[in-house]
Each structure stands twice: as C-alpha cells, then as structure tokens.
N, C-alpha and C positions, 0 to 999 in steps of 0.2 A: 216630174220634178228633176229625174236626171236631166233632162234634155235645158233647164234652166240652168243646172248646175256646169254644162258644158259648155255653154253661152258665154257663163259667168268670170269661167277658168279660159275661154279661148282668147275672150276679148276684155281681160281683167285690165293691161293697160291702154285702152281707149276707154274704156267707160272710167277711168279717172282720169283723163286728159275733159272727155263732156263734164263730168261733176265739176272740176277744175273753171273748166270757163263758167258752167252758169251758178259756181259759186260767185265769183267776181263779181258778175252783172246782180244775182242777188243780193251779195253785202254792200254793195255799194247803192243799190234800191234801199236796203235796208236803212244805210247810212242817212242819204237825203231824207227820208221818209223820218226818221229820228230826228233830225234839225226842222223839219219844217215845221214835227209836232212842238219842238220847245220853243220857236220861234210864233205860233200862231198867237193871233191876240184875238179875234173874236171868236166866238162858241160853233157857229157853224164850220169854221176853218180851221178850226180845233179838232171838229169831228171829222171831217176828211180826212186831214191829215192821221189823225186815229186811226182810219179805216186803212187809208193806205201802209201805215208804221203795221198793223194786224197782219196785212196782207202780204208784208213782205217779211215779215216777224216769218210767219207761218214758209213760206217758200224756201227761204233761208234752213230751218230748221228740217223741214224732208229731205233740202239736197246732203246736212250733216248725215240723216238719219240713212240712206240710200250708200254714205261713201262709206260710214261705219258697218252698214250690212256687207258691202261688198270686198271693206275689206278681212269681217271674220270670216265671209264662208271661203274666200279665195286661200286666206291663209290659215283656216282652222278644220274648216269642215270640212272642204274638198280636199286636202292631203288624206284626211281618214277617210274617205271615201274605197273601197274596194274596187283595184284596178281594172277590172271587168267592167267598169261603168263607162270608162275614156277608150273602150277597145273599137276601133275607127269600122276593121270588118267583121263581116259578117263570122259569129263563131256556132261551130260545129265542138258535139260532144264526142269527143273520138272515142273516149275511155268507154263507149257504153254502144255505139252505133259505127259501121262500118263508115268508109268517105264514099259519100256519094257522087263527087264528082269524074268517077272511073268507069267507065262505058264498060258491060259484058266481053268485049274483044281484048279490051286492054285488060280485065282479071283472068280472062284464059291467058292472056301473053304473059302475065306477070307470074301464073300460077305454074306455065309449062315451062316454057323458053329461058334459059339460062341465056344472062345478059352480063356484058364488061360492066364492072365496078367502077363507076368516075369518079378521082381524089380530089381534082378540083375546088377549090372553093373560092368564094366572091365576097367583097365587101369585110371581110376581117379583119381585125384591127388589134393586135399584142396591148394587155394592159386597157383597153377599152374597150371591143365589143368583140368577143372571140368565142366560139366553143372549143372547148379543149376537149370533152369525151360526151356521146361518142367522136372517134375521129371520122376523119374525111373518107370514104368509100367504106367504114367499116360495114360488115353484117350485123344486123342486131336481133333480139327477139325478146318477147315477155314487156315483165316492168323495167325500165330503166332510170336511170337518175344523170338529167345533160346537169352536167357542168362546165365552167366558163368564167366569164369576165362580161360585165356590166356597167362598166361607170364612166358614161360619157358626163363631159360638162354642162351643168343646168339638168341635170338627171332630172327626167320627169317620171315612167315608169318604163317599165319594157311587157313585147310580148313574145311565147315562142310558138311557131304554126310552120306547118307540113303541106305539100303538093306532092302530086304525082311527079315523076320525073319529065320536064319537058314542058312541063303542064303550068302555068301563070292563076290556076285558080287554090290558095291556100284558104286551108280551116285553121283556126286559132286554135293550139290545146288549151291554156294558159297564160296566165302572166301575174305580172309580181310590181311590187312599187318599192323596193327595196335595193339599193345599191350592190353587185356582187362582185365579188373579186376572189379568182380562181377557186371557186364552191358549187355547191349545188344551187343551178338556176332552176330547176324543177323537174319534175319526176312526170314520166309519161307511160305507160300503158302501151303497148304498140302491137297487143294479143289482138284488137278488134279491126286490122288490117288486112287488109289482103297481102301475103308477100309479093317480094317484088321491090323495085327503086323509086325510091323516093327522094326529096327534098326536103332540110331543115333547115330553118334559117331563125334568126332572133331578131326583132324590129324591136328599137329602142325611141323614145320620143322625150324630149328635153319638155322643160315646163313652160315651155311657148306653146308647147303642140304642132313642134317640127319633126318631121319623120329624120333619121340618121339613117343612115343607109345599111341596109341589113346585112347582119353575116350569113352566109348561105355554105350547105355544106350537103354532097350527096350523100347518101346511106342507103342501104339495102335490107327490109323486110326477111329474116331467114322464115321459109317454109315451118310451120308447126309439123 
C-alpha cells in the first residue's frame, strides 16, 4: 500500500494532466452520446444510443471518481502519513544496533588511532538547511539533541543519517515532516557506535520528491 501511496505522491501532477485529457474525450463522448439519445426516433436507435449514453455515462463517472481519489490521498492522507514511508535509503536502527558498514580494521583504527577533527562542512545553508549543534568537528557522546534549521521552499519532509568518515554509504537515524527553524531537528542516541569520525548531514526533499542538497558536517564519536 505504501508503495501505491508513493506512486501517487511522486507522480500526483501527471496523473491529473492523464485524468485531464481522457476527461475531455469522455465528456465530449458523453456529450454526443446525450444528443444522439434525444435526437433518435426509432426504438432500435434509441436503444444504441442508450447503450452508448450508459457507456459513456459510466467512463465519465470513474475518471471523476479516480481524480477525486487522487486528489484526497495526495492532499489528505499522504501528508499524515509518517515520514519513514518516503524515506528513499535504505534505514538502519542505530539507537539499538552498532553500523555495519565499518570493516574490523577501520573499528580498531577508530578505537586506537587518534585522528585531526575536520570542521569543514558542505552544503549549508543559514535560515534553510543548516545544523547549528552539534557543531562542525565537535566530539560528542551519549544522547544528543541536533538542532538546526529546515525550511526549504515546497518543504516536503527532511531526513538525518550518518557515515563513516570518507565513507559515501549513510544509515538513516530519523526523520521528521515538520518545518524547523533553529530547534530541535531530532535527538539521536550515538552510545551504539563505535568511536571515532564520522559524518552528519540532513537531506531535505520538497513536495516534488526532489533531493536538496544535503548539509554535511564532520563529528567525532568520544570513546565511552
């Protein structure tokens, strides 16, 4: 059923561009079909036409019923919908399970080898898509709570996921369908890590189901 619901929401203005045209061709069937029944005069021509006025009676009336479905669930149901439904990758439980995407070599290097902190960050954006805390290269440990800024134009929802440092494969922790401005974007758990450097960034997606470009910002795992 999600997998309808994403269809529905991806390609909400093309399936009323289709409903659109083969309304036209069916009210105007409809139409002819309605003259030819008031015009017929003998009984057998009568009843064609009947059949056809039925026939287009009825098609006419699905394609209302399809544009009125399509447009409660795009503008009623799928906003309530819990943002976890439209989350594009693949998501990992971090709060509960270590990341799997970090080789044996690289949790002894993260565990021993003290590493430069990089403050760096990418894709930020003051007043639309920023993390404001933690900051850029801070250390961190335990629960935290990122806070920031969320509110690109055509806001559709956002998400926040973590990588290894260097590393291009992220786990989702989270995500939110609510607009934020410098508050808490969500609270994360970062006990079930290995320490060591990592990457945070926030993907925001407008109500097209276009990606924005993510804020990324390094962090650092402190040793329990």
């Amino acid at each position: 059923m999600i997998s309808i619901y994403k269809f529905l929401s991806l390609y909400e203005p093309l399936i009323y561009i289709v409903l659109a045209i083969g309304g036209m061709f069916a009210f105007r069937w409809l139409w002819n079909s309605w003259n030819e029944w008031q015009t017929a005069i003998y009984t057998l021509e009568r009843e064609f036409s009947a059949r056809r006025l039925g026939q287009s009676a009825a098609i006419s009336s699905l394609l209302v019923i399809f544009f009125c479905a399509e447009f409660v669930t795009a503008s009623f149901i799928i906003p309530g919908l819990p943002a976890e439904y439209f989350i594009i990758t693949p998501t990992l439980n971090l709060l509960v399970t270590p990341v799997g995407t970090l080789s044996a070599e690289q949790l002894t290097q993260y565990a021993v080898l003290p590493q430069a902190v990089n403050s760096n960050t990418a894709g930020c954006a003051p007043d639309q898509l920023i993390i404001t805390s933690p900051k850029a290269g801070q250390e961190i440990s335990g629960a935290i709570e990122i806070i920031g800024t969320v509110n690109i134009a055509n806001f559709g929802f956002y998400k926040y996921e973590v990588a290894s440092q260097g590393s291009d494969i992220w786990a989702t922790i989270s995500a939110g369908r609510e607009i934020v401005v410098n508050n808490i974007i969500g609270r994360w758990d970062t006990s079930a890590l290995t320490p060591g450097d990592y990457q945070l960034r926030i993907v925001a997606t407008d109500n097209k189901g276009q990606l924005i470009p993510p804020c990324t910002i390094p962090i650092r795992i402190a040793p329990r």
